[in-house]
Phi, psi and omega in degrees: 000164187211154196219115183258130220206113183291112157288121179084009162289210157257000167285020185282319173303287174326354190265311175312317189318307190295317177300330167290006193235342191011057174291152155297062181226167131299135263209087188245105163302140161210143195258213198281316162322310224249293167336319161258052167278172161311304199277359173283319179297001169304306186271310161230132203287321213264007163060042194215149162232148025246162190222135157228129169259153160230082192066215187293329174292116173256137151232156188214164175095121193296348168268348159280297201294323152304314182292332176319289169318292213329298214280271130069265172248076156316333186302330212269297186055054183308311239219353195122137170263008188280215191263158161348279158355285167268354179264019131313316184286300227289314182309303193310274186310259176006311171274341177278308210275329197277313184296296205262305161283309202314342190284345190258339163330290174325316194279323147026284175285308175237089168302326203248034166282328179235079104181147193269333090348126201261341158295337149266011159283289171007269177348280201295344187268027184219333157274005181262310186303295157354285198271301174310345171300294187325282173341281151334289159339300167310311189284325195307273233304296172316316173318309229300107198055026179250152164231027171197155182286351164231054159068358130212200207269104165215187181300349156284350151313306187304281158328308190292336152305278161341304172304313161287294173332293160332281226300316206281332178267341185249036207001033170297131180285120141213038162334317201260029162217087162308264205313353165295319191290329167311303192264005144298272228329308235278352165284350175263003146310310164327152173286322190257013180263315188314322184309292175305306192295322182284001173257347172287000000 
């Protein structure tokens, strides 16, 4: 397998997956350029990482390409060792973090992708931080005597780590949600995030 992979991006999740997983794959660094090549856009037309081949099969967009490992190396418990139930929960949070922050995230990063002006690029990256606080917040709470989001340790944990970093490069104030602070701590812990995090 080969794991095409943007440093300090979001394929970081995939790469954890794979190491919880303990696949056998390769490792392709690419900076934003090395995206739009000919030959990457080859492989997937929309020029984003992360992309996993398995042989002739390519896939891309991080909630595929996990549940794929999942179903893969079950042994991996991407998603959980509980019941229906939490590893639903564990999908839940995955999806909220994949959806709903990372999206606000986009404008963060590329403002002047949504307004044309740098006093309304302003605008939107101050109702975007805005609105990722909201967010955030929701999960701190939920956090409030929990130490992971669906009650151990699963790959959505994972994501939600990226994502407090973005907040941390993109100065979003979360001063005030200790249990967000808490469950970095305690997921940048992990052996295979420590791994993952030291090749970007």
């Amino acid at each position: 397998m080969k794991f095409y992979m943007l440093p300090g991006a979001c394929s970081i999740v995939g790469n954890v997956a794979l190491e919880w997983a303990g696949a056998e794959f390769e490792l392709v660094k690419l900076d934003f350029a090395g995206t739009k090549t000919p030959e990457f856009l080859a492989k997937n037309p929309q020029g984003s990482v992360p992309l996993l081949e398995d042989g002739d099969f390519a896939l891309s967009q991080n909630t595929a390409i996990l549940q794929y490992i999942a179903e893969k190396y079950p042994q991996a418990h991407l998603f959980g060792k509980g019941d229906a139930k939490q590893q639903a929960k564990a999908h839940q949070w995955l999806g909220m973090i994949n959806a709903d922050i990372h999206s606000k995230f986009s404008i963060l990063f590329g403002p002047q992708r949504f307004a044309e002006s740098e006093a309304a690029q302003a605008e939107v990256v101050a109702a975007a931080k805005k609105q990722l606080q909201s967010l955030f917040a929701a999960v701190d709470a939920h956090l409030h005597g929990r130490e992971y989001l669906a009650d151990e340790l699963t790959i959505a944990d994972v994501y939600l780590l990226v994502a407090l970093n973005w907040a941390g490069y993109k100065e979003v104030d979360l001063s005030a949600c200790k249990n967000l602070q808490a469950l970095h701590a305690r997921v940048a812990a992990n052996a295979a995030v420590q791994k993952v995090l030291a090749l970007q």
